[in-house]
C-alpha positions in Angstrom: 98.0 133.5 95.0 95.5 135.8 94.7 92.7 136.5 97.4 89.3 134.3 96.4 87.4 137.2 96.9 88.6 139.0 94.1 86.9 136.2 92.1 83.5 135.7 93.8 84.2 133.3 95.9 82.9 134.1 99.9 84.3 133.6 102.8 82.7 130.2 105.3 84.9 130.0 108.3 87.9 131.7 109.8 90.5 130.0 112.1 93.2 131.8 113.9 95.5 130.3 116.3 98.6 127.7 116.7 95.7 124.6 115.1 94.3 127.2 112.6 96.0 125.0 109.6 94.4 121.9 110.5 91.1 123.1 112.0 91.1 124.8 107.9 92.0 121.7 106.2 89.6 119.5 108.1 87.1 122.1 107.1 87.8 121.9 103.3 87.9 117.9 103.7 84.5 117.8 104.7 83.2 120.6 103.0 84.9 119.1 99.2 83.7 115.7 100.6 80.2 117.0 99.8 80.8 118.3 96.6 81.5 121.9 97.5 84.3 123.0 95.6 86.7 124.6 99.0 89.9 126.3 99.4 91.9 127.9 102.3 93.8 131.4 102.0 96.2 131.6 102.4 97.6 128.3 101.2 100.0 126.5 103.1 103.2 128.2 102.5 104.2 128.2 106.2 102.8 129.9 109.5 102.7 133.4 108.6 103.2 135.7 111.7 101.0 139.1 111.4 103.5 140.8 113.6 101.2 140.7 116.9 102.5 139.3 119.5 101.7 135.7 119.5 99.6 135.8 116.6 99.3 134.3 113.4 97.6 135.3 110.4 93.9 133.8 110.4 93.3 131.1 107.4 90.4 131.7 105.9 87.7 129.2 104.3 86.0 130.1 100.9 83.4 128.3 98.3 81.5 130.1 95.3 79.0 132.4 96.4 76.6 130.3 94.9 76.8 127.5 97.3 77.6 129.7 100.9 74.3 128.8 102.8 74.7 124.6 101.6 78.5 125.3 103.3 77.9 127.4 106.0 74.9 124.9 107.4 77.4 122.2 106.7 80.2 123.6 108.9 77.6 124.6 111.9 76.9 120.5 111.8 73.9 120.7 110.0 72.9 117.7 107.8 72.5 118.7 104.1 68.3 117.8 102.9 68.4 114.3 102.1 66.9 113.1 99.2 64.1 111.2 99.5 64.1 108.1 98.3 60.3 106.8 99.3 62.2 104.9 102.3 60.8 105.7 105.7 62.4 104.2 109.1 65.8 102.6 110.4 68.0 100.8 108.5 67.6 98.4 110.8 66.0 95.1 110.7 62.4 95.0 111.4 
């Protein structure tokens, strides 16, 4: 596969460590959950081992360049801008 980079896509999140493939994919769930088009390098062809002891190679998150800051704010648990729909208040009952 070849890096996302080399097509302009940008790198969100990094995870390294024994939970670095799901702490990716959960990333990429929520991330294509709102419409951002996400991918993880490298893919899931197995745990590759960087040759340090203990480590693992980190997974890296990407989306287009075009919609970093929506993904980045996302990821730090930042609710995308609502649109407004002339509703104030709780959905709650009055």
């Amino acid at each position: 596969m070849t890096d996302p980079q080399d097509t302009g896509w940008v790198v969100v999140a990094r995870f390294a460590g024994f939970d670095c493939d799901s702490s990716a994919d959960i990333a990429v769930g929520v991330l294509q959950s709102c419409d951002i088009p996400a991918l993880r390098f490298p893919g899931k062809a197995g745990m590759i081992y960087d040759g340090a002891l203990g480590g693992l190679q980190p997974v890296k998150v990407f989306v287009p360049k075009e919609k970093e800051a929506e993904a980045k704010a996302i990821l730090a648990g930042e609710a995308p801008e609502a649109a407004d729909d002339g509703q104030e208040g709780s959905a709650e009952g009055d």
